[in-house]
N, C-alpha and C positions, 0 to 999 in steps of 0.2 A: 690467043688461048693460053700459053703460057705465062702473060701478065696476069690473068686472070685466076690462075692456083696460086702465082706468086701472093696477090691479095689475098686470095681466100685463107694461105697458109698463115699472112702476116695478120689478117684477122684474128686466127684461130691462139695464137703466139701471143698477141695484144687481148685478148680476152683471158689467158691462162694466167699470164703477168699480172695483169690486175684481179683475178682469184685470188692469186698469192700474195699478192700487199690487201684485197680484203680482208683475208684470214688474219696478218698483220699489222689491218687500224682497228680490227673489233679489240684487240687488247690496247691497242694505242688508245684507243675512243673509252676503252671502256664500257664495250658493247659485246659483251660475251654470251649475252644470252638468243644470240642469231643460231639458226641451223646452217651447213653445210649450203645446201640449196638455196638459202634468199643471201646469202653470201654469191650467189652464185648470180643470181638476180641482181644486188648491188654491182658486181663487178661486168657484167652486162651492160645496166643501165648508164655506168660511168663509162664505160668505152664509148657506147654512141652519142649521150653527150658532150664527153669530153671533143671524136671525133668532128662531131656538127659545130661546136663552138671554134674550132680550130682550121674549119675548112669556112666559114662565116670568114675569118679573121683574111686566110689568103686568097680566094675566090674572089675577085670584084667584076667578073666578064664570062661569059661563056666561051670566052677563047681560052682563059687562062685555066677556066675548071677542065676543058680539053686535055689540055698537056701539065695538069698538076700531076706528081708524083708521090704515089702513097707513101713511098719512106720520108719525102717529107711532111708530108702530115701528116704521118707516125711523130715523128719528132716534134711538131710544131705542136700537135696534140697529147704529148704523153702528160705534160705541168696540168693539163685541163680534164684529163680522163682522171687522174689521179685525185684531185680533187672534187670533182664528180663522183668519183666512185666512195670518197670520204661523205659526202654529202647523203648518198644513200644507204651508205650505212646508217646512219642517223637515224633518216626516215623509215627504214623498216626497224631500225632496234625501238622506236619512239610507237609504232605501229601494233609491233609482235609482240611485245616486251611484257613481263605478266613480274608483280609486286614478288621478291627473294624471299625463299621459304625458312622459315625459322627451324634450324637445325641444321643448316644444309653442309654436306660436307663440303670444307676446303676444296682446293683443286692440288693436285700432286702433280709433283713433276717425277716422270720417269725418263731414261732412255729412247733414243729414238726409234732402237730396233723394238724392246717391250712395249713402246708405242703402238708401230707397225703389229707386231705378233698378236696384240692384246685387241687391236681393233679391226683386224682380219676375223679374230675368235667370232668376236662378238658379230661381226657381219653377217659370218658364216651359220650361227647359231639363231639369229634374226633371223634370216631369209628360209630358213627351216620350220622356225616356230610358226610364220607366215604363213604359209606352205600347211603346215595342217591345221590351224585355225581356217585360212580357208576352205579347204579338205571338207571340215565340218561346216561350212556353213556360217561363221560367228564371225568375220572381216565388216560384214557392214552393219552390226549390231556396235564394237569396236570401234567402227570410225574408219576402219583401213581402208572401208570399199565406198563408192558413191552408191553401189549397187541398192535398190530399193524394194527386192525381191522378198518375199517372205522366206526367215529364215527357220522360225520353226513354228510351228502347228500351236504349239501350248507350253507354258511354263516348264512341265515336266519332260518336252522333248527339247526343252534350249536347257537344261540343266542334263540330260544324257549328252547332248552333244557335246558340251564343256566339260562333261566327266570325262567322251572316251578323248576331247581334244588333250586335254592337260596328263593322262596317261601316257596317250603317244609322244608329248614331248617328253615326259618323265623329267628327271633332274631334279632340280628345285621347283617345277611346276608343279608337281605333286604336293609339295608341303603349301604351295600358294592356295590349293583346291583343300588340303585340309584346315587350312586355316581361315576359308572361307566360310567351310562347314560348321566351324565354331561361333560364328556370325548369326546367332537367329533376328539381330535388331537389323542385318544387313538386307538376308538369303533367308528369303521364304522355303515355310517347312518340308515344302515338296523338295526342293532344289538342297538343301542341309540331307535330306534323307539320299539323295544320289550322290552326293561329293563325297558322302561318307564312306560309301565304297571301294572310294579310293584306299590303295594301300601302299607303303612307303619301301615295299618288296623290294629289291635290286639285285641283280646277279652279284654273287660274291667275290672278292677280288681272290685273287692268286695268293697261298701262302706265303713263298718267297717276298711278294709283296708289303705284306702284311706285317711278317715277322722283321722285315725289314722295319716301317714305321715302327713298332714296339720295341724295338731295340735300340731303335735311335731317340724316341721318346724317356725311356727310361736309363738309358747308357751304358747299360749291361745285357748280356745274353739273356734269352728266355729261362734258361734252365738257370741261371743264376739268381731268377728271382719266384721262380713257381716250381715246387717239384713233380707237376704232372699240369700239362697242359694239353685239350682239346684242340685238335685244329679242325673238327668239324665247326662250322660254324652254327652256333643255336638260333642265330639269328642274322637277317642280311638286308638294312634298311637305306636310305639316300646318305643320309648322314653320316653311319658307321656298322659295324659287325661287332655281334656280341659272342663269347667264347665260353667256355667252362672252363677253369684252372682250379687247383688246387695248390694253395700256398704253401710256403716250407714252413709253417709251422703247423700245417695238416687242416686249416682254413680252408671252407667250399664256398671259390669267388664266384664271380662272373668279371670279366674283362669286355669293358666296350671302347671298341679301337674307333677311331676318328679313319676314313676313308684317305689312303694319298692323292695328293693337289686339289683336295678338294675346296680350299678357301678358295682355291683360280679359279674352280666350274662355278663357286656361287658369286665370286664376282661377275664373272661371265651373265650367268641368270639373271643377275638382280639389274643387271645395266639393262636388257632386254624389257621385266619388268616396269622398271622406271620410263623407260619409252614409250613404253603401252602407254601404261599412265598416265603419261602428258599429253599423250594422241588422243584416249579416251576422253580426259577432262575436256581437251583443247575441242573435241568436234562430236561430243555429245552429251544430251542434256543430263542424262542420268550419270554419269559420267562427273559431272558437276555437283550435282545434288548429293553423289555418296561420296564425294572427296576420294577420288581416286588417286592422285597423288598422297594425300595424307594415308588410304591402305596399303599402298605402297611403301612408303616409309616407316608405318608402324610393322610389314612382315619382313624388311631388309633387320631394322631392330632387332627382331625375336628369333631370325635367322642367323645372325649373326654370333646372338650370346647362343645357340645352340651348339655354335663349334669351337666354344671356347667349354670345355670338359671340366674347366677349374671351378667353373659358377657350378655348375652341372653339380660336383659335389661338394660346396660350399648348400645349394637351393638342400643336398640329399642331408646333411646333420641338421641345418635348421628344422627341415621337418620332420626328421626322426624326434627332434627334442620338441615339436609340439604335439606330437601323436601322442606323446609316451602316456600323455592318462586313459589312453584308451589301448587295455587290451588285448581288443580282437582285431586291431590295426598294427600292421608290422612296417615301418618303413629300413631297406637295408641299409645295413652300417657301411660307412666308407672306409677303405683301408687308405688313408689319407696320406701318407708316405708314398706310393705309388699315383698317385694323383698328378697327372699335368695338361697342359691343353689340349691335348691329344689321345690321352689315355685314361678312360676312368674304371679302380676296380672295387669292388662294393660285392659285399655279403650275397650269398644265391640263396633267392628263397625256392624252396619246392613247391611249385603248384604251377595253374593253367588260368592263363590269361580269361575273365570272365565272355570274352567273347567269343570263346571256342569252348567252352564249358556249361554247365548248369551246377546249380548249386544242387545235391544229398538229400530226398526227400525228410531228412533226419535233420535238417538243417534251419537253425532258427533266423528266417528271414528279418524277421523286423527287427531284430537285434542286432544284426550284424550291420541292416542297415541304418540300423539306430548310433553307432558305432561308427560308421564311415563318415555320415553327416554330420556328426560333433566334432570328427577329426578335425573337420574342414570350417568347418562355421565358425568353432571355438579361434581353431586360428586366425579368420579373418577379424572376430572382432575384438583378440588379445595382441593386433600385429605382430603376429607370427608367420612362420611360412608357410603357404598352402598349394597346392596342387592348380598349377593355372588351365590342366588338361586333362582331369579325370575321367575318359571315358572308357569304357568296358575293356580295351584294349590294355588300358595303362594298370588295372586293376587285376590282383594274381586271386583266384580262389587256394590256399594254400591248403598241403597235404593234414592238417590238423581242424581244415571247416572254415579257418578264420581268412583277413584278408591283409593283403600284403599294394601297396604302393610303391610302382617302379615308372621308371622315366621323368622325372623332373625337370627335366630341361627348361620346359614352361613350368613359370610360377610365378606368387605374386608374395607382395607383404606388404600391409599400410603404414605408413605413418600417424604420425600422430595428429596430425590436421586433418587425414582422409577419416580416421577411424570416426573424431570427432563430428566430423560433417555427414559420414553414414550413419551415423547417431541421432543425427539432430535431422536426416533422411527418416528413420525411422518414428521420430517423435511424431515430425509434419505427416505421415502416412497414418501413426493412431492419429490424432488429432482431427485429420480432414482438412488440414491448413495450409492451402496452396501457396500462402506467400511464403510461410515458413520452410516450404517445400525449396521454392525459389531462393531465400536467405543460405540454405542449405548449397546450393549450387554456389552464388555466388562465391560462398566462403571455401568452397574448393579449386576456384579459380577458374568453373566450367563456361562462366560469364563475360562478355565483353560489351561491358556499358557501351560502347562506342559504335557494334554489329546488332545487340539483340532487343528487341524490345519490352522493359518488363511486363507489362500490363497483358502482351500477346501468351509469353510464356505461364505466366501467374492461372490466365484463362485456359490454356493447354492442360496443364498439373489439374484445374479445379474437375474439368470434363474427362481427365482421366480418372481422377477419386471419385466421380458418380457413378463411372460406367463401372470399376470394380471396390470400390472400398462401401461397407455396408456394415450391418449386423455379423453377419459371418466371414470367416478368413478368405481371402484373392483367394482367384487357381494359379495355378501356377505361370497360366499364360501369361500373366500380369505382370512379371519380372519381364519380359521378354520383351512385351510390349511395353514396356516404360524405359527401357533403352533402345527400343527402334523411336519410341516419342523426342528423348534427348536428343538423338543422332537426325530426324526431323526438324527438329527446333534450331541445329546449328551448335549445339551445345558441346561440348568437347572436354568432355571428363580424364583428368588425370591416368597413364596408361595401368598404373597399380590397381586403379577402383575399376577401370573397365576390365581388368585381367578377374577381378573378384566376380563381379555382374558373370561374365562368361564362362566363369569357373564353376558358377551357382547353377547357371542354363545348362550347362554338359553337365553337372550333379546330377539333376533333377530326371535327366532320362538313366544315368546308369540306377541311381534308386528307384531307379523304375522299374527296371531289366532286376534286379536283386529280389524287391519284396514288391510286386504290381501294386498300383493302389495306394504306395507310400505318403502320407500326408507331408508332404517338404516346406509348404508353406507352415504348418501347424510349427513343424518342429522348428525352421530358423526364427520364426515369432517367438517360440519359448527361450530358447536360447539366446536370440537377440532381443528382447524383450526385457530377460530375466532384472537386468541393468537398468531398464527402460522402468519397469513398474518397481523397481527398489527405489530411483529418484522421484519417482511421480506419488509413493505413497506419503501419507503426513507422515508418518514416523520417520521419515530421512531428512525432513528439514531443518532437525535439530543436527543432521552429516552437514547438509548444504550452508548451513549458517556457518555451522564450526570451520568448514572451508572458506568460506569467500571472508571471514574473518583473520582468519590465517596469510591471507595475501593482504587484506587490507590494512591489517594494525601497524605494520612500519611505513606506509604511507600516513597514517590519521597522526601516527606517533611523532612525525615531524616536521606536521602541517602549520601547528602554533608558530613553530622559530620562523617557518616560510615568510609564514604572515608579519609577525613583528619584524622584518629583515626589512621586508619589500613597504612597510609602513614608516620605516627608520627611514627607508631612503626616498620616499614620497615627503617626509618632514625635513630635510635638508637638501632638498631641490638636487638630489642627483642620480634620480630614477632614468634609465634611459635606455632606447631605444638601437635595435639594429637590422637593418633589411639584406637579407642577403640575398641579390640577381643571379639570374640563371641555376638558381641552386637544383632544378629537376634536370637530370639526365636531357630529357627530350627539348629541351630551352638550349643548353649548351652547343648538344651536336645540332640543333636549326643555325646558331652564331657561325659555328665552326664553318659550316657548309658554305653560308656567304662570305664569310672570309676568304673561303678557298676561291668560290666563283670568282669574289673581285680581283685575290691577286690574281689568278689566272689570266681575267680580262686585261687590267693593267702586261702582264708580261706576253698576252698576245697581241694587243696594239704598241708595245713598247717593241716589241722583235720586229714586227710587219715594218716599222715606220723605217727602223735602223736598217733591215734588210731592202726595205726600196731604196734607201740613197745608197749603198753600197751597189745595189745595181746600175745605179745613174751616174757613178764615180766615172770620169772621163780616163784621170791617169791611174793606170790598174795594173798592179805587180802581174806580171805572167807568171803563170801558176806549170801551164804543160805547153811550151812552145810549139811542139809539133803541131798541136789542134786549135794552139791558139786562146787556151783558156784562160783568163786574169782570176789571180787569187778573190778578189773582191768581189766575182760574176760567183763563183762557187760559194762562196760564203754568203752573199746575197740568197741565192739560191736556198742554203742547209735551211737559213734561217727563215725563210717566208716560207717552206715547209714547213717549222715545228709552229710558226705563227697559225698558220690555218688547223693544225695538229689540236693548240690550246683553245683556237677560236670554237672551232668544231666540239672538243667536250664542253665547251661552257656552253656550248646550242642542246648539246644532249642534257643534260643536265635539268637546265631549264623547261628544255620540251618533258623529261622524263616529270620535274616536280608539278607540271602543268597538268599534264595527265592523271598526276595520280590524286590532284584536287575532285579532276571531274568524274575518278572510279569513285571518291569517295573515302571514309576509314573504313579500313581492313577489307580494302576489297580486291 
């Protein structure tokens, strides 16, 4: 019986050893994209056959397997488990392994205790979030359960449940569920109307706390830079706390403090996030279909510039300075001296967030929202800055009727490519011109000749302009449903023109709530249009001529000498020619790669070859008299190690480029 723990323990001991060189050759190999757990399967499966190959080797009788001794085939077995266990790495990284996501962050190296401390967090905050996902029901919707029970009755009771599940986790869940609810191409209208409920409330930190971040933020005492300051809090969200001060030169701010350590809870969060994500894609279909890692990575993004307070009042002047021809729109001014990533203080307007309020029977609705909707429109098609989040919330009824825009944090602004290809989106939508519609996409980069097919997408665009474009203007459901149509199609629009699309769709319900009935689609046609029918009437082609002439006459102007140069040197035989190889990016690094593989193979059979005769060397420097070991036997040894090391990534390598022939591109 005692022999019997002793194995069971030298099992347990030989299974943990080889964990830890698993953990070991996934960086040796270059297989980092294994989990904890088939690591753990690799280092399994190489003990026992390492063991089996090693007890084959000394076993030739039933007598001898009798009185074999496990510590020697521990030892006899350790050369054979360890390469076994190299070997399965492979096979599950070549298995598991899913194509590296464009954007992905680096890996950091931290300490080993911030290691420990950071992945304890996150354990402990996983095994929680579990825990009430479960609670409610949504584990095998998710992927986390095999369970195959019904989870909910109807759309609108699996969208309460995810509302009260992401409440009770709070944190950053909360803004996952708001950010979801700005989703209508994603999240059907029922399940947008419940996540909305959500609110980004949070108990308010402690003074001392507080004053501390702001003092350390700006490097001066409070009273050194505000000569009366609120410590009620006017407001208390995940994010940060907003204040009432009053500046020393008699200025009524608002001060919005950034929350302390809260970058560590949203790293915390967003690791948790991220995991879903790769669980939900990894083991369910829908999952798949809405690019669940891609949401995930677009809300770590937008989370992230949220706690950086400097963009925050960078997004607050840009849009003040495109509001300014309107108004009855007030965006607050930044006191921009006080400004840091942590701190932002900005103009206090007086009034009541339109979601807790109603507009003055005295009050001229369709002005005002006539007013709000140019704010935002005008900006999107002058790339300016606009409002990535307008909802009732973000929107102040102020003490004077008019309206006031606070919280910026989301926002957007096009370029000059997006504008022009929303432009030439607008043309193909007058028109009725599906392919134009399509040329429109591609020219914003939403295309990949390689994944989509035109002819399928061409026919998508033409069946969506039947069912809404006609004599009379879309409803406005047509915005919404032509970015659930894109986000269907595979298509993957620039995040600035999706920030615009979402900005439009949350418009379109707060001009809703402002003046019922508002025609949204009428007014962004006048406005987006306005441009649209100045180019499309005859009297601007004498604009369009004078432009494309403008570009073209220092091209036409020394096209002649072109010609007579290139005709000079066709009439003395010495016109000529030059090919230049590998000049595309993806030419190069394909060379690069097989050059790598082959020296690799070369310096794995050049090591293997030189490290077997150094094993077979008869007269051998003693290296450790006591145990008898020759220099040559250990050097043999290093080396037919790092031989199987290099052998092993040039098999990964190869199995990975093989596989990713038979997913296909871009898949």
């Amino acid at each position: 019986m005692p022999q019997f723990f002793e194995g069971l323990v030298a099992l347990l001991v030989g299974v943990a050893v080889l964990f830890v060189f698993a953990w070991a050759a996934r960086a040796l190999l270059d297989a980092r994209q294994l989990t904890w757990r088939r690591l753990f399967v690799a280092a399994l499966a190489g003990f026992m056959l390492g063991s089996t190959a090693s007890a084959l080797l000394l076993v030739r009788d039933v007598e001898q397997a009798a009185n074999l001794d496990y510590r020697q085939l521990y030892l006899v077995g350790l050369p054979f488990q360890i390469i076994a266990t190299m070997g399965a790495v492979v096979v599950l990284e070549v298995l598991f392994s899913r194509p590296p996501r464009q954007g992905r962050r680096p890996m950091r190296i931290m300490s080993p205790l911030r290691w420990v401390k950071r992945g304890w967090g996150i354990s402990g905050r996983a095994l929680q979030v579990s825990r009430i996902l479960a609670r409610h029901g949504l584990t095998p919707i998710l992927g986390l359960s095999r369970s195959r029970r019904e989870t909910a009755r109807s759309p609108e009771d699996l969208a309460r449940r995810a509302r009260m599940a992401l409440e009770e986790a709070g944190g950053m869940f909360v803004k996952l569920g708001q950010l979801l609810a700005t989703r209508p191409d994603l999240v059907p209208a029922e399940a947008q109307r419940e996540l909305a409920r959500l609110h980004s409330a949070a108990s308010p930190v402690p003074r001392p706390d507080m004053q501390l971040m702001i003092e350390d933020q700006l490097g001066r005492p409070v009273e050194a830079v505000f000569a009366e300051f609120t410590w009620e809090p006017l407001g208390s969200a995940s994010i940060g706390q907003a204040y009432e001060a009053t500046l020393l030169d008699g200025s009524a701010g608002v001060v919005k403090v950034r929350r302390p350590g809260l970058p560590e809870v949203v790293e915390r969060d967003l690791a948790i996030v991220r995991w879903l994500s790769r669980v939900v894609t990894r083991r369910t279909t829908w999952g798949r279909a809405f690019d669940a890692e891609g949401l995930a990575a677009e809300f770590g993004y937008s989370l992230l510039a949220e706690l950086d307070f400097r963009g925050e009042g960078r997004n607050l002047v840009e849009a003040r300075r495109a509001a300014g021809s309107q108004p009855l729109v007030t965006v607050p001014q930044l006191y921009d001296e006080l400004n840091t990533d942590g701190i932002l203080v900005m103009e206090r307007l007086r009034g009541q967030p339109l979601s807790r309020t109603t507009l003055g029977p005295d009050a001229d609705r369709r002005k005002l929202a006539d007013a709000l909707c140019r704010s935002q429109v005008e900006a999107m098609m002058h790339g300016e800055r606009f409002h990535g989040d307008p909802h009732p919330g973000n929107i102040l009824i102020l003490e004077d009727g008019t309206l006031g825009l606070i919280d910026l944090g989301i926002s957007g602004r096009l370029d000059a490519f997006e504008r022009s290809a929303v432009f030439q989106m607008l043309i193909a939508l007058r028109l009725e011109h599906p392919t134009l519609l399509y040329e429109s996409m591609v020219s914003i980069g939403a295309v990949d000749p390689a994944r989509h097919d035109p002819d399928q997408i061409e026919r998508s665009f033409a069946r969506f302009m039947a069912t809404y474009l006609g004599p009379d203007l879309p409803p406005p459901e047509a915005l919404i449903d032509l970015m659930r149509l894109t986000h269907e199609l595979g298509l993957r629009l620039p995040r600035s023109t999706m920030a615009m699309f979402r900005a439009l769709a949350t418009l379109t319900g707060t001009l809703e709530q402002i003046a019922p009935g508002y025609p949204v689609i009428e007014v962004v046609a006048d406005i987006g249009g306005g441009e649209l029918r100045r180019r499309l009437q005859p009297g601007s082609l004498s604009e369009m001529v004078e432009q494309e002439w403008t570009e073209m006459a220092p091209l036409l102007n020394r096209f002649p000498r072109h010609v007579d140069r290139i005709a000079t040197l066709i009439e003395h035989g010495r016109l000529t020619g030059r090919l230049r190889l590998f000049s595309e990016p993806e030419d190069r690094q394909f060379v690069h790669r097989m050059l790598n593989l082959f020296v690799l193979s070369l310096l794995s059979v050049g090591t293997g070859v030189v490290s077997v005769m150094l094993l077979n060397t008869e007269d051998d420097l003693v290296f450790a008299e006591l145990v008898g070991v020759g220099m040559y036997q250990v050097l043999g040894w290093i080396g037919l190690f790092i031989a199987v090391t290099l052998l092993f990534r040039v098999i990964l390598a190869v199995l990975r480029s093989e596989a990713g022939m038979r997913r296909g591109p871009g898949r």
